[in-house]
Short mmCIF file of the C-alpha atoms (twelve columns), coordinates in Angstrom:
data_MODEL
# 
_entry.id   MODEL 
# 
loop_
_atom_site.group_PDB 
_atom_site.id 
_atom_site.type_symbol 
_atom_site.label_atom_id 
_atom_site.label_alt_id 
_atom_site.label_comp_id 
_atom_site.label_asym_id 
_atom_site.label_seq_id 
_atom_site.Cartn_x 
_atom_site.Cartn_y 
_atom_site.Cartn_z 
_atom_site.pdbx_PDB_model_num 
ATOM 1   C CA . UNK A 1   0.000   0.000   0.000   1 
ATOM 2   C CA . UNK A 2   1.433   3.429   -0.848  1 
ATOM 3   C CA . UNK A 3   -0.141  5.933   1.747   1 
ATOM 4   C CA . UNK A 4   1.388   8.666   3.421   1 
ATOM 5   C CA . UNK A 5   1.092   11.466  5.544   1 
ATOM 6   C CA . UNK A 6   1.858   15.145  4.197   1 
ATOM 7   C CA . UNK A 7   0.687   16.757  7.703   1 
ATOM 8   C CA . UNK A 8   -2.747  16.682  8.152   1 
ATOM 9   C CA . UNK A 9   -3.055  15.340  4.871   1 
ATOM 10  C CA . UNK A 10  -3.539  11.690  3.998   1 
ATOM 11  C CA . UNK A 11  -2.210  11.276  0.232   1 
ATOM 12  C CA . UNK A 12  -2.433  8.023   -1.743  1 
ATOM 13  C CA . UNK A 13  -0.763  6.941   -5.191  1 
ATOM 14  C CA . UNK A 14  -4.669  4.633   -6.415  1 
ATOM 15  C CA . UNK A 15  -7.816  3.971   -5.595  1 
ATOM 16  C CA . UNK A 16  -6.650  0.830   -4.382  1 
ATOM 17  C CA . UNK A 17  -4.330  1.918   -1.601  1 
ATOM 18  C CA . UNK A 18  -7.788  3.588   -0.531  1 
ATOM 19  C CA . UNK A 19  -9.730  0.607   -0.667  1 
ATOM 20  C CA . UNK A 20  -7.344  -1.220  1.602   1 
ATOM 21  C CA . UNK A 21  -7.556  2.072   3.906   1 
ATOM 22  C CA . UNK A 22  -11.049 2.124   3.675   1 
ATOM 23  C CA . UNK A 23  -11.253 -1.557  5.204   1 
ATOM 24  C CA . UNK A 24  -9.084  -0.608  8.468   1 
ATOM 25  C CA . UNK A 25  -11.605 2.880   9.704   1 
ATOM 26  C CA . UNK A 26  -12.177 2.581   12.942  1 
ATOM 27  C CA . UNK A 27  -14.548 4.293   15.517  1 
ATOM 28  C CA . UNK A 28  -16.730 3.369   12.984  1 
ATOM 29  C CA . UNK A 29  -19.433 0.116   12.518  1 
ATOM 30  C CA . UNK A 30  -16.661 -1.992  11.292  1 
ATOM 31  C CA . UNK A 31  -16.175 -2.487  7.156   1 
ATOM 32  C CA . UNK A 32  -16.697 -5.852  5.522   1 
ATOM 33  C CA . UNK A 33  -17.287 -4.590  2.142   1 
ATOM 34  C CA . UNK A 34  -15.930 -2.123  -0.481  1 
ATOM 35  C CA . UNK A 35  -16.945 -0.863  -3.553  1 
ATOM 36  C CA . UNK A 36  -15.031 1.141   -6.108  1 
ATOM 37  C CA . UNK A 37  -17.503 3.755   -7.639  1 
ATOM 38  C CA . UNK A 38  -18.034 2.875   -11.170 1 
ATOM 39  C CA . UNK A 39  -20.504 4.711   -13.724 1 
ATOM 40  C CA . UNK A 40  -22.061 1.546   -15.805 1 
ATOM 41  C CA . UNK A 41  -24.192 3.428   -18.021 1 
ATOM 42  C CA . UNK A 42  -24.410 1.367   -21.359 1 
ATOM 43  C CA . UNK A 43  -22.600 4.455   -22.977 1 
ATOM 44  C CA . UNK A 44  -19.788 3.390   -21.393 1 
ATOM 45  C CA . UNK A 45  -19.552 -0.048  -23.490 1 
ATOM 46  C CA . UNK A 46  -16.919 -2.563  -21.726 1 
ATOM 47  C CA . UNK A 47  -15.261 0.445   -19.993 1 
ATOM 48  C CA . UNK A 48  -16.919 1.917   -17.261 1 
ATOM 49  C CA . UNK A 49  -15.845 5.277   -16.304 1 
ATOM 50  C CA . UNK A 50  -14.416 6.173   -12.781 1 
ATOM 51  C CA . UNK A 51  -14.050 10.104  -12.225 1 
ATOM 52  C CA . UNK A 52  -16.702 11.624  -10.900 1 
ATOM 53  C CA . UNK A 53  -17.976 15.217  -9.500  1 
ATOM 54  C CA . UNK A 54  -19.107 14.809  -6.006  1 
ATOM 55  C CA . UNK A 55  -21.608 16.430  -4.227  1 
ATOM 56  C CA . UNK A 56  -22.079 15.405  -0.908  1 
ATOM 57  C CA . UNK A 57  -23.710 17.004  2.627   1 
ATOM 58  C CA . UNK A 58  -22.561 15.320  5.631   1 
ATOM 59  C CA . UNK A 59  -25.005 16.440  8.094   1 
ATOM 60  C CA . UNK A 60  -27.995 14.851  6.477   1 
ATOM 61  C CA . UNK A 61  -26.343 12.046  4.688   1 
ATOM 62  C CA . UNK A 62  -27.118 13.045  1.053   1 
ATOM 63  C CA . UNK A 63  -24.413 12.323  -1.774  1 
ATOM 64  C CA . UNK A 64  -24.511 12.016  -5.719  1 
ATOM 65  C CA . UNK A 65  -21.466 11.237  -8.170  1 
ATOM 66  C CA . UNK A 66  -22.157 12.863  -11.532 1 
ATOM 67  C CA . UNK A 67  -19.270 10.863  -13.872 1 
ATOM 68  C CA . UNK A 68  -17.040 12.502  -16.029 1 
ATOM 69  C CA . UNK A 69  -17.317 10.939  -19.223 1 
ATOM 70  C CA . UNK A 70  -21.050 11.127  -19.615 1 
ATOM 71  C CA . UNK A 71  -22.581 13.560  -17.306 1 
ATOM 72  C CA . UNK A 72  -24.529 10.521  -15.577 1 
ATOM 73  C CA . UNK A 73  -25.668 11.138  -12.452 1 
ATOM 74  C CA . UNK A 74  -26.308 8.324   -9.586  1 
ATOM 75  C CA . UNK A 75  -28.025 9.786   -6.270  1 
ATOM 76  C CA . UNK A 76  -26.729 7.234   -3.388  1 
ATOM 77  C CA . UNK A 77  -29.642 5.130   -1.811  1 
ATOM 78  C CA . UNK A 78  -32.588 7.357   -1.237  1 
ATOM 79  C CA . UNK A 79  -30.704 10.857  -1.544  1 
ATOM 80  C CA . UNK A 80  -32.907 12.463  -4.241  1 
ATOM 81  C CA . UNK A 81  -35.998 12.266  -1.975  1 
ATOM 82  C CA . UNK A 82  -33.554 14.487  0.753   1 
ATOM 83  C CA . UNK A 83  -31.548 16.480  -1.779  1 
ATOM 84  C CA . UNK A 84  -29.859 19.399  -0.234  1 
ATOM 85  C CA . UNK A 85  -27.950 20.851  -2.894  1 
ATOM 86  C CA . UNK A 86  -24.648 20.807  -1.365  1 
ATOM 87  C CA . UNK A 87  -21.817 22.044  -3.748  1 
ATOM 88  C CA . UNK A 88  -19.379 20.053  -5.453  1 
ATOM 89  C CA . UNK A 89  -16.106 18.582  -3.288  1 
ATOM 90  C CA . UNK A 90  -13.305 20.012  -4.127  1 
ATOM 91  C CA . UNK A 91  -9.718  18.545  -2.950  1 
ATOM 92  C CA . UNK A 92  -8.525  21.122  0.121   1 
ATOM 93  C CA . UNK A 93  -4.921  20.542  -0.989  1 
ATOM 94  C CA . UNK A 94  -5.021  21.193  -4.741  1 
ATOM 95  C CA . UNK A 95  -8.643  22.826  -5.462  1 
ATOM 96  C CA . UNK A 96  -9.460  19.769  -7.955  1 
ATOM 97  C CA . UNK A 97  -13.029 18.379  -8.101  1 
ATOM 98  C CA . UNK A 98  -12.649 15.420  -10.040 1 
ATOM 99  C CA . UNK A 99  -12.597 12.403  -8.153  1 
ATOM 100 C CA . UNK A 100 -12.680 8.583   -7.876  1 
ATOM 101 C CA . UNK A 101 -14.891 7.310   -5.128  1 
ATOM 102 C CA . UNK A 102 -14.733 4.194   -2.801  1 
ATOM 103 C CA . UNK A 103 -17.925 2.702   -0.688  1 
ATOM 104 C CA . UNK A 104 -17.038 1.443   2.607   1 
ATOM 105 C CA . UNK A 105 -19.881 -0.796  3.863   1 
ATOM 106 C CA . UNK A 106 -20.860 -2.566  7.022   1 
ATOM 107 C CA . UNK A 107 -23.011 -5.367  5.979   1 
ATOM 108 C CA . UNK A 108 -24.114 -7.994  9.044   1 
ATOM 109 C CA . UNK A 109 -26.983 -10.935 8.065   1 
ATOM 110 C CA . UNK A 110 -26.735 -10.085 4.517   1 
ATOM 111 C CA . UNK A 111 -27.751 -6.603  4.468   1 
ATOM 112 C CA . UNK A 112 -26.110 -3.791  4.684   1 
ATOM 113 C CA . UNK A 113 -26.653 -1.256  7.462   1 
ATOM 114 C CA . UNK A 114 -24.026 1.086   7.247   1 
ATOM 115 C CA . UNK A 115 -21.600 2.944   4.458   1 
ATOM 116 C CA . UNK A 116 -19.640 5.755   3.874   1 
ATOM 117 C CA . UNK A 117 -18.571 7.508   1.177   1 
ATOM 118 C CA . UNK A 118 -14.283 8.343   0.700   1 
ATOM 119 C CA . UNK A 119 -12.854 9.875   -2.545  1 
ATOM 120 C CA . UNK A 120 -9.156  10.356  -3.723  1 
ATOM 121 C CA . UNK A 121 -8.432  13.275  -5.809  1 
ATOM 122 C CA . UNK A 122 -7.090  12.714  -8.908  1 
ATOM 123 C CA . UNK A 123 -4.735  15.404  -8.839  1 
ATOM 124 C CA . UNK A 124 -2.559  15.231  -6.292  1 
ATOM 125 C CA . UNK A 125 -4.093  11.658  -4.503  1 
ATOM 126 C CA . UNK A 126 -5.276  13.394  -1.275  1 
ATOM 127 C CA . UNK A 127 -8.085  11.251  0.401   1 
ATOM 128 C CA . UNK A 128 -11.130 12.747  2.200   1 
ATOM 129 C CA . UNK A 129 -14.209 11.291  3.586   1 
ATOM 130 C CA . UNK A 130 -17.207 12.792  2.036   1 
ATOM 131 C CA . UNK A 131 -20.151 11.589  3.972   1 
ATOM 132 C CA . UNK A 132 -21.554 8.540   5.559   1 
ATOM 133 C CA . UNK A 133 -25.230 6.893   6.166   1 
ATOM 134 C CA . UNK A 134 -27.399 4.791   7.280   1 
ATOM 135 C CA . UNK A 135 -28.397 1.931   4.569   1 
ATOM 136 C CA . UNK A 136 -31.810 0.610   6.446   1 
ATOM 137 C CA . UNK A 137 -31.028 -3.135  6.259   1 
ATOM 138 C CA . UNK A 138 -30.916 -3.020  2.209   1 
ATOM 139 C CA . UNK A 139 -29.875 -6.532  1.252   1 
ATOM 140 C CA . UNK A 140 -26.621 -6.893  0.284   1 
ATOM 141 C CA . UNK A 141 -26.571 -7.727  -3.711  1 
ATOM 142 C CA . UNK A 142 -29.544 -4.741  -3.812  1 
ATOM 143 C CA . UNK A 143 -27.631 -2.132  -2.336  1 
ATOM 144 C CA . UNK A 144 -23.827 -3.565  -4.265  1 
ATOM 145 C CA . UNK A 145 -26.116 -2.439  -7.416  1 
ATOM 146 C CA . UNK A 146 -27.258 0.508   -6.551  1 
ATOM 147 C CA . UNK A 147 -23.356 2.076   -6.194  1 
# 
């Protein structure tokens, strides 16, 4: 894994490294499955496209990745209903606002309960956590689809 610190700053080299970092949160419900965000939309062919724009609000547990490529947009579990219009991230060490994203979930019984949403600028690598929620016991396979 290729992490490191830059002060305050947690910098990675890929999406994987996050994955892996994603997996180890703690003070957290504790992560047993990750998801790299991926927009499937059939325009995409055999390639799916991972950069996204990110809006996110943290206090009520809203977030949407808009993709790159295509302009698709893919409101996370029931965030349309509570949209908020929170602006776009934007990396606090380089001012970029593309990003890939990475799921974190807690899944217990086959469904998940918990996840939380962590991007990695594709700039300059910095990771930040975006927002997290509460799934409401979605099952498992459902909610893997939905990302």
């Amino acid at each position: 894994m290729a992490l490191r610190s830059v002060g305050p700053r947690l910098i990675s080299e890929s999406v994987d490294d996050v994955v892996d970092w994603v997996k180890r949160l703690d003070g957290c419900p504790p992560i047993t499955r990750t998801k790299v965000g991926l927009c499937q939309h059939p325009s995409h062919g055999t390639d799916p496209a991972n950069w996204f724009y990110v809006e996110a609000d943290t206090s009520e547990g809203v977030a949407r990745l808009r993709c790159i490529a295509g302009g698709h947009v893919n409101d996370l579990l029931d965030s349309a209903e509570h949209w908020t219009y929170p602006g776009v991230w934007a990396c606090p060490g380089c001012g970029q606002s593309i990003a890939e994203a990475v799921f974190g979930i807690h899944e217990s019984g086959g469904v998940g309960r918990w996840m939380v949403l962590v991007v990695r600028c594709v700039e300059c690598g910095e990771v930040a956590g975006v927002t997290d929620m509460v799934v409401g016991d979605k099952p498992i396979d459902e909610l893997l689809a939905a990302l």
